[in-house]
C-alpha positions as CSV (number, residue, x, y, z in Angstrom):
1,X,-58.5,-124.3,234.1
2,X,-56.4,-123.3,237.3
3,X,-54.5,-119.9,237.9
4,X,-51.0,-121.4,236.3
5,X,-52.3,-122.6,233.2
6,X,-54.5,-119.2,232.4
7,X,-51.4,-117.4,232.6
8,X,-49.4,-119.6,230.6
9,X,-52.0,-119.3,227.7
10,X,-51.6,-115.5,228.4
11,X,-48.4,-115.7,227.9
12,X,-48.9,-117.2,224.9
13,X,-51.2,-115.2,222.9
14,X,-48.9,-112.2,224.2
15,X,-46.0,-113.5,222.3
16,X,-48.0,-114.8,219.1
17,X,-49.6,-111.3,218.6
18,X,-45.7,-109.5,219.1
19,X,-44.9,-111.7,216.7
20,X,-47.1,-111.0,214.3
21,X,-46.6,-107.3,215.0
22,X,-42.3,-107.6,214.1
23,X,-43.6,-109.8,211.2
24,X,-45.6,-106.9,209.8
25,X,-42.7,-104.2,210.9
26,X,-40.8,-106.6,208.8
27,X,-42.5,-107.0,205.7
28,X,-43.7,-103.2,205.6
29,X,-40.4,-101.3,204.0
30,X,-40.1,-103.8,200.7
31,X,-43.6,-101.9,199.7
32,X,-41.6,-98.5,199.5
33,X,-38.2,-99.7,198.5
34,X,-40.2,-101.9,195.6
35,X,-41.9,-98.2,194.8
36,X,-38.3,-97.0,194.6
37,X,-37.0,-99.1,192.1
38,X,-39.9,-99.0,189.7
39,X,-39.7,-95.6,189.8
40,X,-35.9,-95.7,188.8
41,X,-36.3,-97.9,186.2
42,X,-38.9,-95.4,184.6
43,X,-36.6,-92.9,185.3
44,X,-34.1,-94.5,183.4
45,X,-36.2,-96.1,180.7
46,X,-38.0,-92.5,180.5
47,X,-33.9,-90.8,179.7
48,X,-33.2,-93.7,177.4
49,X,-36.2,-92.9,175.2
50,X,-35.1,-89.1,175.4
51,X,-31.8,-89.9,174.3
52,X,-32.6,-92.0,171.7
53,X,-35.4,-89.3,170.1
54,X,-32.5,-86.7,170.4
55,X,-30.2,-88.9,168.3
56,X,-32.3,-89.3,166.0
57,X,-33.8,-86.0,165.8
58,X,-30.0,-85.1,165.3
59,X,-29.7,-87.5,162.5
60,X,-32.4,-86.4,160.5
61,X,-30.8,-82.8,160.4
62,X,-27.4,-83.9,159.4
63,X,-29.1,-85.7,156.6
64,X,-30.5,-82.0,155.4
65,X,-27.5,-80.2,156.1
66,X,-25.5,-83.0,153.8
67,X,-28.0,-82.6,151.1
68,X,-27.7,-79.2,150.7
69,X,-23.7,-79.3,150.7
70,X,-23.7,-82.1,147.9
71,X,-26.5,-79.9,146.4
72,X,-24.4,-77.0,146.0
73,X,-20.7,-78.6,145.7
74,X,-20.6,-80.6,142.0
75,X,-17.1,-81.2,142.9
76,X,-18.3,-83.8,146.0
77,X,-17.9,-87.6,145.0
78,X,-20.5,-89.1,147.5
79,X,-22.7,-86.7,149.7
80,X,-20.6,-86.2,152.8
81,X,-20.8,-86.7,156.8
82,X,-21.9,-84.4,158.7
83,X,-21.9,-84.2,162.7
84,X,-24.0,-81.7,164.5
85,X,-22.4,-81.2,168.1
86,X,-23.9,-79.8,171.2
87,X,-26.3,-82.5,173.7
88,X,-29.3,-81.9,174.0
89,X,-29.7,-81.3,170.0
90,X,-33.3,-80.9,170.7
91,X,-32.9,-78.3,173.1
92,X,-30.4,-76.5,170.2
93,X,-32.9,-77.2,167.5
94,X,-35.9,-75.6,169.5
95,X,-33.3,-72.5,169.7
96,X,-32.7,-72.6,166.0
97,X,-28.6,-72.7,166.6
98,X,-26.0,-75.3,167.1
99,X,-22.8,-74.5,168.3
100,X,-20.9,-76.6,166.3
101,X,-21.0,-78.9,163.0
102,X,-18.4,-81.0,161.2
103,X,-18.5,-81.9,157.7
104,X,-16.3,-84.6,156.3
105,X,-16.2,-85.5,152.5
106,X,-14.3,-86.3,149.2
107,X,-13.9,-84.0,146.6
108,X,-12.0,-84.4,143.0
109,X,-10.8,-81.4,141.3
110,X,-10.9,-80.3,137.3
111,X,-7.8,-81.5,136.7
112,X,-9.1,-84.5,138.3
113,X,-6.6,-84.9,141.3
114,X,-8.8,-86.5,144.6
115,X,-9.4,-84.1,147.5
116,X,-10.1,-85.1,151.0
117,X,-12.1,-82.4,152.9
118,X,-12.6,-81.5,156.7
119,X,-14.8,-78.7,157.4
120,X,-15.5,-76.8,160.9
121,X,-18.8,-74.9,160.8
122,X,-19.3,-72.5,164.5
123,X,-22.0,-71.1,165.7
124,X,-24.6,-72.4,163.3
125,X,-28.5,-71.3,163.0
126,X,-31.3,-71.9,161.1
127,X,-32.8,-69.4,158.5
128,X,-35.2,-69.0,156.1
129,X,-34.2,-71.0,153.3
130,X,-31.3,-72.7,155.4
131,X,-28.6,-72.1,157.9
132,X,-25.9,-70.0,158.5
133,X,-22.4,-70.8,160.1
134,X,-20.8,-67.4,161.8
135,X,-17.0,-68.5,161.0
136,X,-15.5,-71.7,159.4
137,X,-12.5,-73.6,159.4
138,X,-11.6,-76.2,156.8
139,X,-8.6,-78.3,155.3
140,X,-8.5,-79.7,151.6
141,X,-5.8,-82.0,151.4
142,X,-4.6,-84.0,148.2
143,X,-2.4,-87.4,148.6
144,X,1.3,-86.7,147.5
145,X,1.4,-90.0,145.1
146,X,-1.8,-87.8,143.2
147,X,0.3,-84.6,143.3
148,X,3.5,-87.4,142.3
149,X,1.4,-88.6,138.9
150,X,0.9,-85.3,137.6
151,X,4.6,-84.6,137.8
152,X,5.4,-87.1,135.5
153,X,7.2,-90.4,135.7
154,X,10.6,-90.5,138.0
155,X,9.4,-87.3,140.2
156,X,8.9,-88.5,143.9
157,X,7.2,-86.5,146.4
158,X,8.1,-86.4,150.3
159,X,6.8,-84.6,153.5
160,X,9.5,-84.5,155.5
161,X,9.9,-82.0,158.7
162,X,7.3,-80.1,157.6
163,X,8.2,-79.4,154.1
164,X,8.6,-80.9,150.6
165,X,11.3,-83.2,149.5
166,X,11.4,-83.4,145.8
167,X,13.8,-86.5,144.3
168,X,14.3,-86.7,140.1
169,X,16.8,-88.4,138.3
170,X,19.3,-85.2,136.6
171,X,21.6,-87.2,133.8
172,X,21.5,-90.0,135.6
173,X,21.7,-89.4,139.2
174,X,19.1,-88.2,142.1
175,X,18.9,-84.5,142.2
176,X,16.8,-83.7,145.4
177,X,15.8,-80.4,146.5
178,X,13.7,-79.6,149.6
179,X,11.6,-76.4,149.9
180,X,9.0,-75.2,151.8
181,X,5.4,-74.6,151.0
182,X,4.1,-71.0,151.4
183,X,0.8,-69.2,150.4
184,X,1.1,-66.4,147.9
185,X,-2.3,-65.4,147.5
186,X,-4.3,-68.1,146.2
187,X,-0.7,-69.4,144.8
188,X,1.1,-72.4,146.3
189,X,4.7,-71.3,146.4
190,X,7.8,-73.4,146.9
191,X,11.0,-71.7,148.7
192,X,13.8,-73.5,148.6
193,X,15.8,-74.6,151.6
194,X,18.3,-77.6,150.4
195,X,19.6,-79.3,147.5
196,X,21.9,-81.7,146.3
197,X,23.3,-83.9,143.5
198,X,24.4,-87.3,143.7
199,X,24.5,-86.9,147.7
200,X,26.7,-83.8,147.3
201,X,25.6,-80.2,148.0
202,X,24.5,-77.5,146.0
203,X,23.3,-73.9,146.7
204,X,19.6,-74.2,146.4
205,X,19.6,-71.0,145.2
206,X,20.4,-71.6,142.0
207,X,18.9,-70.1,138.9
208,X,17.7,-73.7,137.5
209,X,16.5,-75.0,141.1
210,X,14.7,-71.7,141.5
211,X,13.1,-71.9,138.0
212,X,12.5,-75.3,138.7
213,X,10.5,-74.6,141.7
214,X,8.6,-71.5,140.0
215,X,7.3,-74.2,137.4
216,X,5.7,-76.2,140.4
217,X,3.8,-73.4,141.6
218,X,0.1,-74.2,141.9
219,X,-2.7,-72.3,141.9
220,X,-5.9,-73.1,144.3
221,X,-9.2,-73.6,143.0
222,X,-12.1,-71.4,144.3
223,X,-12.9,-72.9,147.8
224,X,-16.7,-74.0,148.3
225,X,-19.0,-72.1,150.4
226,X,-16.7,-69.0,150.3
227,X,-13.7,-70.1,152.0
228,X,-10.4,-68.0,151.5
229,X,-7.3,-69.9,151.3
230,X,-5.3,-69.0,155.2
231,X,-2.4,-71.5,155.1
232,X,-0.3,-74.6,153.5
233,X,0.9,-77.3,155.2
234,X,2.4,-80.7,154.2
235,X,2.8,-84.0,156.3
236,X,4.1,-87.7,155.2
237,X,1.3,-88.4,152.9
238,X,-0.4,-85.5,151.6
239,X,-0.2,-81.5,150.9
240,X,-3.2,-79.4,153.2
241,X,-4.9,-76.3,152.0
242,X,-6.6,-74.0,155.2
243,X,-9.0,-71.8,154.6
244,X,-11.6,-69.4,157.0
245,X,-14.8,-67.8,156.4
246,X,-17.4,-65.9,158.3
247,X,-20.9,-65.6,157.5
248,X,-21.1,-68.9,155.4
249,X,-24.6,-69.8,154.1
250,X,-25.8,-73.0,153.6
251,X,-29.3,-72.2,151.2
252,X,-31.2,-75.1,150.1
253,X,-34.6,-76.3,150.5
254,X,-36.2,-76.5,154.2
């Protein structure tokens, strides 16, 4: 072998073994970036599984909490829904207290007229025997055509603006008189506002309007869980009770 040809091989093994050197350089990182990514998707797969056990931890007490309602509430049709608010529940459950739960349900009355209800519990824990709600909110509203049946035949019922528009035929003609809903007690009152005859006028406070009106005063049943009647209000298709409580108790078995 002469002097050229040693160095060329030289050469040559010089540039094979930097080669192989930027091949490693190369290849090293996907070892840590592959580390990454499987420790992301355990991450993930890890908070998936912790969501999932919280949702269902969540369900299981709604299921109580609606027992014990339909337990104590004869007048309830089906066992209602109930939402417990507040993420993570299972941080709220090991502190015994939720900050909020909604209960959603249908109701019928003595008299037998249907009853949509919509309750707010705050500020709920957990006691011996059941759970406790600090204050509650809740609306008990009953579809006009119900209210409409009980009238009797040719009697019409409308929300209109916020109050009620009552149309029946008088001797033959449409005698409508609109009044507004207020809370007299436990006593749904009627004031009137308008009236008129056959399209024309008359001064709502008349005698036979008024005793008209005084004759369609309702009274409310007792509210469950014991809510105290706060308001009455009246949209296009039905007439709202509101009622408040504090300290409401929901006893039952644990």
């Amino acid at each position: 072998m002469n002097h050229r040809t040693a160095q060329a091989d030289a050469r040559a093994k010089t540039v094979v073994r930097g080669s192989a050197r930027r091949g490693t350089a190369a290849r090293g990182p996907r070892g840590p970036r592959r580390t990454r990514r499987w420790a992301l998707a355990g991450a993930c797969a890890l908070l998936a599984g912790l969501v999932l056990a919280d949702r269902v931890a969540a369900g299981v007490t709604e299921g109580r909490m609606a027992d014990r309602i339909a337990a104590r509430q004869s007048a309830l049709v089906a066992a209602p829904d109930v939402s417990v608010d507040g993420f993570p529940f299972l941080w709220n459950a090991a502190a015994g207290s939720y900050p909020e739960v909604e209960v959603d349900g249908r109701a019928r009355t003595e008299d037998g007229l249907p009853v949509t209800a919509s309750l707010d519990l705050h500020d709920v824990s957990r006691r011996a025997g059941g759970y406790s709600a600090a204050k509650a909110r809740a609306e008990f509203s009953v579809p006009l055509d119900a209210l409409e049946a009980k009238r009797g035949a040719g009697v019409r019922l409308t929300g209109r603006d916020g109050r009620l528009e009552i149309t029946r035929s008088f001797m033959g003609v449409p005698l409508v008189v609109t009044a507004a809903l207020k809370l007299s007690g436990d006593t749904v009152t009627l004031e009137p506002a308008a009236a008129s005859l056959a399209g024309r006028p008359l001064d709502p406070a008349n005698p036979q309007i008024a005793a008209a009106l005084k004759a369609a005063e309702r009274k409310i049943p007792e509210l469950p869980l014991g809510l105290v009647p706060s308001g009455v209000s009246v949209d296009g298709s039905a007439v709202t009770v509101h009622g408040e409580a504090k300290d409401v108790s929901l006893a039952g078995g644990a």
